[in-house]
C-alpha positions in Angstrom: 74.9 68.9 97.8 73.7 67.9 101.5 70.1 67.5 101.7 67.9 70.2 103.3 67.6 68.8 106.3 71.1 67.7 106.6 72.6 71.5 105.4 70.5 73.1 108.0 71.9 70.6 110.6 74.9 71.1 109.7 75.3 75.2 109.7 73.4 75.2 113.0 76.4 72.9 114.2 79.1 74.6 112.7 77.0 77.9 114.4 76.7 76.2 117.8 80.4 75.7 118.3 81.1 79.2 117.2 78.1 80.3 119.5 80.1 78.3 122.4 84.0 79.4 121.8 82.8 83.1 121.6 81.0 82.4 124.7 84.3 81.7 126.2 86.2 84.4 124.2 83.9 87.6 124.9 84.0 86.4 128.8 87.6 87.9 128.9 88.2 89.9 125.7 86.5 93.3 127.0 88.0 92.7 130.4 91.2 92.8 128.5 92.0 96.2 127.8 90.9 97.1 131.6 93.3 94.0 132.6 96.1 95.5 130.9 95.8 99.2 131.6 94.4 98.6 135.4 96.2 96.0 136.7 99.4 95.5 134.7 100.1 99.2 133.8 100.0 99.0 129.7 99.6 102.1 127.8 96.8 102.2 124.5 99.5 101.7 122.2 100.7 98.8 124.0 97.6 97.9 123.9 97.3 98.5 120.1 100.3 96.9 119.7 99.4 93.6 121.2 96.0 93.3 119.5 98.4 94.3 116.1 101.2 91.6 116.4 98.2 89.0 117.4 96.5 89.8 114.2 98.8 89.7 112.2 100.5 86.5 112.7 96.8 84.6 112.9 96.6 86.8 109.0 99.3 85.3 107.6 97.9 81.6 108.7 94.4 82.2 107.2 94.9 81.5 103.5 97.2 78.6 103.9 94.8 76.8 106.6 92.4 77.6 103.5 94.4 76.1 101.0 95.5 73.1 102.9 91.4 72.7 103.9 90.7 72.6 99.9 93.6 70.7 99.0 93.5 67.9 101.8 89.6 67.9 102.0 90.3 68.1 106.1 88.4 71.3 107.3 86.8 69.7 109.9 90.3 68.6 111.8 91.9 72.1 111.1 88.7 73.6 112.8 89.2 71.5 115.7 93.1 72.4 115.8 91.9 76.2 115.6 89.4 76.3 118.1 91.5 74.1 120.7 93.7 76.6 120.6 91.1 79.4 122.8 91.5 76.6 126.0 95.1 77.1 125.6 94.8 80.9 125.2 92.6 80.9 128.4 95.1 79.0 130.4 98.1 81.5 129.6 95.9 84.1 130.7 95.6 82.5 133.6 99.5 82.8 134.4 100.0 86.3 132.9 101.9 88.8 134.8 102.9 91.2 132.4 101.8 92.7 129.3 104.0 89.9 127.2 102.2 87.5 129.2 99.0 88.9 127.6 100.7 89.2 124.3 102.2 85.4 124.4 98.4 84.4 125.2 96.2 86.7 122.2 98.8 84.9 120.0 98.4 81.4 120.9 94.3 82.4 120.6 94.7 84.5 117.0 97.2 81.9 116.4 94.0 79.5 116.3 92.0 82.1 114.8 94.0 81.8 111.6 94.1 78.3 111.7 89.8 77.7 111.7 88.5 80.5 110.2 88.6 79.4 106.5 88.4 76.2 106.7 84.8 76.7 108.9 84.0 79.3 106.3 84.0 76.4 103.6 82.5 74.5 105.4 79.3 77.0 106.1 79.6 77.6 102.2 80.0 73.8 101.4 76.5 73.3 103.1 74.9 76.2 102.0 71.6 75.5 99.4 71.8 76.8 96.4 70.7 81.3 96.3 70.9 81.2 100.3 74.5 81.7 101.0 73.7 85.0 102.5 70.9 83.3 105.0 73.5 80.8 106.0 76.6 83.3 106.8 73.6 85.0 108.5 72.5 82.3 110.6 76.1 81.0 111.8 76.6 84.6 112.3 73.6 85.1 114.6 74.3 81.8 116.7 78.1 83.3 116.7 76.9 86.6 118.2 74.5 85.5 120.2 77.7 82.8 122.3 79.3 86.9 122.5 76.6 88.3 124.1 76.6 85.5 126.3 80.1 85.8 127.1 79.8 89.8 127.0 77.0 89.7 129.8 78.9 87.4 131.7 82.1 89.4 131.5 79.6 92.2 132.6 78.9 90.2 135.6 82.3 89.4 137.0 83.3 93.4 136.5 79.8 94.7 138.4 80.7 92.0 141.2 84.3 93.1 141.5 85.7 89.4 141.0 89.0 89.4 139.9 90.2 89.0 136.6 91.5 85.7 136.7 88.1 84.5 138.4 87.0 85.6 134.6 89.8 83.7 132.9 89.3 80.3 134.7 85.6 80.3 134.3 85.6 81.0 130.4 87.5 78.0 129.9 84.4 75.7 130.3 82.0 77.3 127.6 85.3 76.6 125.4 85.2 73.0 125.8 82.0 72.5 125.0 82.3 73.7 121.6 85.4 72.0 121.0 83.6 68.8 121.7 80.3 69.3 119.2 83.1 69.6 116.4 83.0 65.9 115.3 79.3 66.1 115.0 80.1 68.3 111.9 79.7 66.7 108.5 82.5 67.9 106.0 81.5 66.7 102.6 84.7 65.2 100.5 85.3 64.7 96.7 87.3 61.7 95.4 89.7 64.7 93.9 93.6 63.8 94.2 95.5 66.1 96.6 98.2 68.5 95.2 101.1 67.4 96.4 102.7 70.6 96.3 101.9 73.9 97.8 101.1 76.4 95.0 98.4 79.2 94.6 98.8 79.0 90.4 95.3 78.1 90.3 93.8 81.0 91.9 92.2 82.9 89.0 90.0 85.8 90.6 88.2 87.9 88.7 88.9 91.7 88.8 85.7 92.5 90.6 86.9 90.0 93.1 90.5 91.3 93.0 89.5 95.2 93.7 87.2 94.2 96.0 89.5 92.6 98.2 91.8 95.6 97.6 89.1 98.1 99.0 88.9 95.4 102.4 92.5 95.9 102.6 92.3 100.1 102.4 89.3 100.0 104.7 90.9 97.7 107.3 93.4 100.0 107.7 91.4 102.2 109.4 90.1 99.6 111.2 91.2 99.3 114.8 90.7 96.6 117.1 87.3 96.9 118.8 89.6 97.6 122.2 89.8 100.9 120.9 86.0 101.4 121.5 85.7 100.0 125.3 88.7 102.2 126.2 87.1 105.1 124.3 84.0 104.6 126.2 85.8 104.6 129.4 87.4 107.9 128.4 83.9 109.6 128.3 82.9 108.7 131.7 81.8 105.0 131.7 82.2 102.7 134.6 84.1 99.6 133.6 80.8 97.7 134.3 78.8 100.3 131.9 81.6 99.1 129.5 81.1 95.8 129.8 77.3 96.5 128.9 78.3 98.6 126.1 80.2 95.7 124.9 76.8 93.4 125.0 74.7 95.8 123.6 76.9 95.8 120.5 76.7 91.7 120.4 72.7 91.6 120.5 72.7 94.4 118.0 74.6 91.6 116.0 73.0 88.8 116.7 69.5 90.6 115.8 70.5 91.8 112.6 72.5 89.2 111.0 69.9 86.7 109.9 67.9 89.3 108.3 70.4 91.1 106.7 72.2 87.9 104.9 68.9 87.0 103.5 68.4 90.7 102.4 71.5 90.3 100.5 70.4 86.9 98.8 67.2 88.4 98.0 68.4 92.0 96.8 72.0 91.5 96.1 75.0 92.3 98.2 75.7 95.4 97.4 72.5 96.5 98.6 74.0 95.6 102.2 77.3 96.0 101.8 77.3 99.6 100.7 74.8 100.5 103.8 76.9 98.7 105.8 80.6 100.6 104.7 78.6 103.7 105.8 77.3 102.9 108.5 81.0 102.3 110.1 82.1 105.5 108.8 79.3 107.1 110.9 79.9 105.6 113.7 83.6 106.0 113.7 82.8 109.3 113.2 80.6 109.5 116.0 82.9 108.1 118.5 85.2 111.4 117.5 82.5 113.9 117.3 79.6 112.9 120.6 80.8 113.3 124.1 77.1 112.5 125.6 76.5 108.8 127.3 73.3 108.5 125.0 75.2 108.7 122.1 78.1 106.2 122.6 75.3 104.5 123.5 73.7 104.5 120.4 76.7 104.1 118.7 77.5 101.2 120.1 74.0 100.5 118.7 75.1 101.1 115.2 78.4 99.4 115.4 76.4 96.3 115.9 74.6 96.7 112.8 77.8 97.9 110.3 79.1 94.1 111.8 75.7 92.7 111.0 75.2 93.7 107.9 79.0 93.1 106.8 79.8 89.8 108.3 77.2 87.6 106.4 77.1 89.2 102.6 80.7 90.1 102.7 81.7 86.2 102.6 78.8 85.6 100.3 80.1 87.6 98.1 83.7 85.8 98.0 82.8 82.3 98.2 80.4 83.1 95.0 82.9 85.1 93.2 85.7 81.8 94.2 86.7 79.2 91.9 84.7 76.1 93.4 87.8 74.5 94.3 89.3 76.9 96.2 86.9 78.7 98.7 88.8 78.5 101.4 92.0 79.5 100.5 90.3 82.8 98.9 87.8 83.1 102.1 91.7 82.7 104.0 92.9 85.3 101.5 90.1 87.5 102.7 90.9 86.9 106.1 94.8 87.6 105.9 94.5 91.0 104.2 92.0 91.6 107.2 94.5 90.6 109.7 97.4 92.8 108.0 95.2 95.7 108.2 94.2 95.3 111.8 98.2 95.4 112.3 99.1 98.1 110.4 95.8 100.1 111.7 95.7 99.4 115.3 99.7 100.4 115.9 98.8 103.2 114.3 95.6 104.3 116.5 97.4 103.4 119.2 100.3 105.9 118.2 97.7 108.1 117.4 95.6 107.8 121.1 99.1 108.5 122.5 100.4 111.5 120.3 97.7 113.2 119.3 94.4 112.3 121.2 91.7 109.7 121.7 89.5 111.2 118.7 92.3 110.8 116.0 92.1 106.9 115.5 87.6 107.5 114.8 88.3 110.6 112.2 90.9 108.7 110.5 88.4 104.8 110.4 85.7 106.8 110.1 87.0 108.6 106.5 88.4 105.0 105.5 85.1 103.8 105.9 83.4 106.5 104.1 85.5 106.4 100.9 85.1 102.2 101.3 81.4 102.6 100.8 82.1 104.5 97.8 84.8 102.3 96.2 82.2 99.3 97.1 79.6 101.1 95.5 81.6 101.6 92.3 82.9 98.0 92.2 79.7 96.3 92.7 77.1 98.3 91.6 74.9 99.4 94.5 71.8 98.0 93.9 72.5 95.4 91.4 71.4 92.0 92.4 74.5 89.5 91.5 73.7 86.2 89.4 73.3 82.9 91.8 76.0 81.1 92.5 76.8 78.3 90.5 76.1 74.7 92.5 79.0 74.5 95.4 
């Protein structure tokens, strides 16, 4: 284990590239949706489509970029491949002139999405102390939320001053960079173990709390939409885009508040004592967005949302890197992150059918109930309330 001072270091690090690439990433991704339906013509279920096909592919890369991470001790280098990959997203942006030009570029970026996420997870986990795995996932959550409120204002900014879209694009590209370039300053701690030659998942032995909880992530992700869906709802109730692009930021800052607090809340009081609160609070919200036609309200859902990814974001990967065998955090943190990405496919193809056939509200009723009957399933599961034993020594 790192020393204090060294761990701390470390996840602030590991935070402060995150903080930077989501700088760069939340500069363009709300103007997305308005890119694609204002100036290229694209439908919401293109839309939903894209944002599907995208996830999906970076899914299927998360849990072997966490496997190879365990097995080849090189996080670090597969973080820096991931998060290279946003300057390269930026740049086919740049040339877009259709919607496959959008799609070619969101999976280049989710492409490198799948390829970092697990292996940074480990690595937060990896120089976590011992009982405050909950405060770190907080804290690199905070610093990551904080580079998207950044990058929301500043998407904000180009919208209210009518630059175009590309203006946005070209400018993102330098936040980017500079996260790229603080990678090497990360430590990645390395055991004298002998690599596995061969790729095989035999040693994966999950628990069955573990196992039905990742089931109830896949059921609730289903329901799950990309967060498009909201900025497009939003503009359906009467919102400028600009307004949107503030809506967008208020959500981030709700984040960024919350996340520190809440991860420690779970290391003091358990995770279920978050996580349950937290299920819930999506189904509200999702609700809401159906149900409240007034500005104050979206407002205030937006609010809310902020909070559900708060309080989810940090215990949630607690949870799984406590409940993974030692050697293999990664690949289950990947495994986490590929039934994610599946259900973003399945869920946002089918809110964007949805939008089309039925109407704007159906996508909300039908996350919002998902969300609902997660909270209970995670109750169940965990036991809300009931503070977990510490983690055993990572």
């Amino acid at each position: 284990m790192m020393q204090k001072k060294k761990v701390l270091s470390n996840i602030i690090l590991i935070g402060l590239v995150s903080l930077f690439v989501d700088m760069s990433t939340e500069m363009v991704y709300p103007i997305i949706p308005l890119f694609l339906t204002a100036s290229l013509g694209a439908t919401p279920a293109i839309v939903g489509m894209i944002e599907g096909i995208a996830e999906s592919i970076a899914s299927l890369l998360k849990v072997f970029s966490g496997y190879i991470g365990d097995v080849y001790h090189n996080k670090k280098k597969l973080t820096f491949a991931g998060y290279s990959a946003s300057v390269i997203y930026k740049l086919i942006l740049l040339c877009a002139s259709s919607w496959t030009g959008v799609l070619a570029a969101r999976v280049v970026d989710r492409t490198g999405k799948g390829i970092r996420t697990a292996p940074r997870d480990a690595l937060v986990a990896q120089s976590s102390e011992q009982g405050k795995l909950g405060g770190s996932f907080g804290l690199h959550k905070m610093l990551d939320m904080a580079g998207s409120s950044i990058g929301a204002f500043l998407a904000f900014l180009f919208v209210a001053k009518n630059m175009q879209y590309r203006t946005a694009f070209l400018w993102s590209i330098i936040p980017g960079v500079i996260g790229i370039l603080l990678i090497p300053l990360v430590r990645e701690e390395r055991d004298t173990a002998q690599k596995n030659e061969k790729l095989s998942f035999r040693g994966l032995k999950l628990d069955n709390k573990l196992k039905l909880y990742l089931g109830v992530i896949f059921l609730f992700c289903l329901g799950n939409s990309s967060n498009t869906f909201l900025l497009l709802k939003a503009k359906s109730r009467g919102f400028t885009s600009s307004q949107v692009m503030l809506l967008y930021l208020i959500f981030n800052l709700s984040a960024a508040i919350l996340a520190i607090p809440s991860g420690k809340l779970s290391d003091r009081f358990g995770r279920s004592a978050i996580l349950v609160p937290g299920y819930l609070i999506y189904g509200l919200v999702y609700l809401g967005f159906a149900l409240l036609t007034s500005k104050t309200g979206i407002l205030l859902l937006f609010v809310a949302y902020g909070a559900y990814t708060a309080f989810i974001s940090g215990a949630e990967r607690a949870f799984i890197a406590e409940a993974s065998p030692k050697e293999f955090k990664g690949t289950v943190l990947g495994l986490y992150g590929m039934l994610q990405g599946i259900g973003l496919l399945l869920s946002s193809a089918v809110a964007g059918v949805m939008w089309d056939k039925i109407n704007s509200d159906a996508p909300f009723w039908f996350g919002g109930i998902l969300g609902l009957l997660s909270a209970v399933a995670v109750a169940v599961i965990l036991g809300y309330g009931r503070k977990a034993p510490k983690e055993a020594e990572i």
